[in-house]
C-alpha angles and dihedrals in degrees: 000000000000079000095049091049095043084059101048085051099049087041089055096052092051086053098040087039084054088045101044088054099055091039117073105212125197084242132058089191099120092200095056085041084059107039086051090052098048082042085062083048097058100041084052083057090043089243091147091166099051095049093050093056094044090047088053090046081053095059097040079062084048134001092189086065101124100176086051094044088051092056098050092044088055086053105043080049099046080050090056086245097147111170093040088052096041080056094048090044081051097054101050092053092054090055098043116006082188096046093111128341091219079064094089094036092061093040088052094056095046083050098056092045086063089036100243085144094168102059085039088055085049096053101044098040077055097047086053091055082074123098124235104018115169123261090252108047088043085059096053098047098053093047087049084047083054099048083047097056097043086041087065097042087045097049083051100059109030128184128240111269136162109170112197128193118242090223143220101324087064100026127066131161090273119079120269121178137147100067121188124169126195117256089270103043089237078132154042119191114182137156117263110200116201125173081341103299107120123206148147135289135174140208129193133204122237125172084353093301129114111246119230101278120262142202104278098215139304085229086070108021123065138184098222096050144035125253122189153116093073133180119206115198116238093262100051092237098102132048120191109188149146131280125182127199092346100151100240079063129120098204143012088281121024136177117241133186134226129180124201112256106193106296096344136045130259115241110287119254133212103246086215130201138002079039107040125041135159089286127068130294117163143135098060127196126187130203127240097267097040086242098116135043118203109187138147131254145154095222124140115284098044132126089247128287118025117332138192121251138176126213115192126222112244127173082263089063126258113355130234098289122244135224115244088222141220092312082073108014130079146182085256121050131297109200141177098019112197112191101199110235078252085086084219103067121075116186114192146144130250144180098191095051105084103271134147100260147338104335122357131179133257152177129214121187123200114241122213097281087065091252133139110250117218112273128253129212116254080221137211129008101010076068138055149169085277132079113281120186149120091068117163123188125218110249092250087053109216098110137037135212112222136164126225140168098200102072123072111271145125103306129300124001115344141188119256138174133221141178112250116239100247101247087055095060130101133250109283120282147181146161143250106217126178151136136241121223137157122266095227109038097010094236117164119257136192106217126158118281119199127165114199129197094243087205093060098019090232136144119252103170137014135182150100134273122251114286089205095049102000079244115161131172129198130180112217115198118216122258095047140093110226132191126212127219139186130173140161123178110262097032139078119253128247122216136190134152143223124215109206094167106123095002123172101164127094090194106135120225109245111187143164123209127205111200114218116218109240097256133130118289101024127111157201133224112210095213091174093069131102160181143177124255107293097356137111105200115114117242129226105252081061099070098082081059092051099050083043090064092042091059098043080058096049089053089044110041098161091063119118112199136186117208111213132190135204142180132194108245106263118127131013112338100230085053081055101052091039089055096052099047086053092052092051087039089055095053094039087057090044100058082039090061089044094057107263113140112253086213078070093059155076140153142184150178119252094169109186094330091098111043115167086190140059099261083218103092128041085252101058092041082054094054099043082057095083145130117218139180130219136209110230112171124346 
């Protein structure tokens, strides 16, 4: 062995001695000519450790050493040692300013990772003085002089931001991140890794105050894979997350799917193709009516790098999915995309959008083309020369969740929560939240509930109750009248509306509904129609109530119903009676024209005479202003 060793290193200072002589060095210091050439020796041998310390022997023999001073930058830079390669980059262009023109590439790239965006401005405006740079490098260059430029102005003009930590009921010494928390921030859903191993974990609010984490569920959580970047529908019941190498998997990464079963979670499905192929999709987002998927993915037909696409949900299943285009997607990586439950506001990360290092958050709003609108940067200091991402924004949208490793909190990276500067927050939003019981013994139901735009007649939401509590949520977005429907075979439904038009208040609905049996003598206000003052012609939001009705009639063709009017008591009496009448009289011929049996069917005027409101206040006049219907016979 001594032998063997004597030889190699006889046979590495021939070759170094050869070497040394065709290659003119900036030093004529033999010792420091060898030490840098045992140190290439030992990087080609991946000895990181020996050739920093040889370099650094090198440089002891001679400090003006550049060659010697360029290696050891590449590897403390290889080592994401930035300062101590900035300082080495530094160096060499103080001792030879001509040395290599890639010098002030890389030491603009390290700058700006340490944010000294100035000095990083100075040495790539200087690299793109040179003639004949690659496609590629030129590139680069320009899009790191870019993130420079915006970087100044940013730091300059920096945004509010207080980030707090959630605590230790949510923060360990472990690392937690990916926070998303349901429309009510009832709660918090995030990834816990240990010994790197990453899973779920869930809080919930009581009294207004985050519960000590637990385990989310073993049907979703394994030993033996990770499980993270997850997306929670508004109302709790469905996780969408990432699984990686599970064996039911396409690709390295998937998306699965898990619904809420009571207080656990049914077993996790593949969500297949289109979705899912042999590349990799991961880090899902749904929108508020489980309509859209917005997820990322590498897959062909992309911009470079990952990119962010959407699928939509059709009555075949997901659609093939679309790319978000060039308004979002760059040549670099887009990343954690967040679609606000405003269904018009997308929060990501990204690295190719001008930023001030690595990846740095933004939010892109749709115009009225339906188009994505080009991002901007949530700005300084949100953002740093680090890398930000994996942000989710209450649905009031006021606040966001966010995890970091930079501020002081319990170990690793933490959640934390800040108040969103007010330009970067979504469209107003709130909720609808109730729960479905029956009338007589108050039992909890699960029904169908469905909200409709009432403009469009369209459907905006549609699901059950919960089958455990008769629990529902809805997210409602501003600028809109909804109407509200639940219905369960063998009752009767119950309506109400929402007008959103003009809405300023992020005060949530909170109602309970109690389900009638369909049995004589009990009613039904139709709270989603309507007339104008004084008239009796039926508008035409009040169509989806209306179909509504036509359909309660077709499943239950024995039924036997009256249509009443009434009116509050403003104005003559007799008005009064003959509006009403007429109201009663406009639905009765509307559910005639679409088929049902007038044998079926009576109506009649009650004017004033049935209030079920003091006529005193605006609001009680508005709710004796009303159209029912009765059961008569069954």
């Amino acid at each position: 062995m001594r032998f063997l060793s004597i030889t190699l290193l006889i046979f590495i200072l021939s070759v170094f001695s050869s070497f040394a002589q065709e290659r003119q060095y900036s030093t004529t210091n033999k010792e420091a000519i060898k030490d840098y050439a045992l140190a290439s020796q030992s990087l080609d041998e991946n000895l990181y450790d020996d050739a920093l310390a040889l370099l650094q022997k090198a440089l002891l023999a001679d400090n003006n050493f550049v060659e010697a001073h360029a290696q050891l930058a590449d590897l403390y830079r290889m080592m994401r040692k930035h300062s101590e390669a900035v300082a080495e980059y530094q160096k060499i262009i103080a001792l030879n300013p001509e040395f290599n023109r890639s010098v002030y590439l890389k030491a603009g790239e390290e700058e700006i990772t340490l944010a000294l965006y100035q000095e990083a401005l100075n040495h790539l405006e200087k690299y793109l003085t040179y003639q004949n740079l690659t496609t590629q490098n030129n590139a680069r260059a320009k899009k790191l002089l870019a993130d420079c430029k915006f970087s100044l102005e940013a730091v300059q003009h920096p945004v509010p931001f207080k980030p707090v930590n959630m605590g230790p009921e949510i923060n360990t010494a472990d690392d937690e991140y990916m926070p998303v928390a349901t429309a009510d921030e009832s709660m918090l859903i995030f990834t816990r890794k240990i010994n790197n191993n990453e899973d779920f974990y869930k809080s919930v609010k009581v009294d207004g105050k985050w519960q000590t984490a637990t385990y989310l569920s073993d049907r979703i959580n394994t030993p033996e894979y990770n499980e993270g970047a997850q997306s929670i529908t508004q109302d709790g019941k469905f996780l969408f997350f990432t699984g990686c190498n599970r064996p039911d998997g396409l690709g390295h990464c998937d998306i699965y799917i898990a619904q809420k079963k009571g207080d656990d979670w049914g077993k996790p499905f593949d969500l297949s193709p289109p979705i899912n192929t042999p590349d990799w999709e991961a880090q899902p987002s749904i929108s508020a009516d489980g309509k859209t998927l917005f997820f990322v993915s590498n897959r062909k037909g992309g911009y470079g790098g990952y990119d962010i696409w959407k699928s939509t949900l059709t009555d075949k299943g997901w659609g093939e999915p679309e790319n978000l285009g060039p308004n979002i997607n760059t040549a670099y990586n887009e990343q954690s995309p967040f679609i606000h439950p405003d269904d018009s506001t997308l929060y990501f990360s990204s690295d190719g959008w001008p930023g001030l290092g690595g990846r740095d958050l933004f939010v892109s709003r749709i115009s009225k083309d339906g188009q994505w609108q080009k991002p901007v940067n949530m700005g300084y200091p949100i953002n740093t020369s680090g890398d930000e991402n994996g942000l989710t924004i209450t649905a009031e949208g006021t606040h966001a969740f966010f995890s970091s490793n930079n501020l002081d909190g319990f170990g690793g990276y933490d959640i934390y929560t800040f108040e969103l500067p007010e330009n970067l927050r979504p469209n107003l939003v709130t909720y609808v939240k109730g729960k479905v019981n029956d009338a007589k013994d108050l039992r909890p139901l699960e029904a169908n509930v469905e909200i409709i735009d009432l403009q469009k007649n369209e459907p905006v939401y549609e699901d059950n109750s919960d089958a455990a509590n008769g629990s529902f949520l809805a997210t409602l977005k501003s600028g809109k009248n909804y109407g509200l429907y639940i219905s369960k075979s063998g009752y009767l439904f119950y309506s109400q509306n929402f007008s959103l038009v003009g809405h300023k208040d992020k005060n949530p609905y909170n109602i309970a509904v109690l389900l009638e049996p369909i049995e004589v003598g009990n009613k039904v206000i139709l709270n989603n129609i309507f007339f104008d003052t004084n008239s009796f012609e039926l508008k035409t939001e009040s169509l989806s109530e209306l179909d509504k009705l036509v359909d309660f009639m077709s499943l239950n063709p024995t039924l036997k119903i009256e249509i009443s009017g009434h009116t509050d008591n403003v104005g003559n009496d007799q008005a009064n009676q003959v509006l009403s009448e007429n109201r009663a009289k406009s639905v009765y011929q509307y559910l005639i024209t679409n088929k049902v049996d007038a044998a079926r069917l009576v109506f009649k005027g009650y004017g004033e005479t049935q209030p079920i409101a003091p006529n005193t206040t605006d609001e009680g006049r508005q709710k004796n202003r009303r159209t029912e219907f009765k059961i008569i016979s069954k």
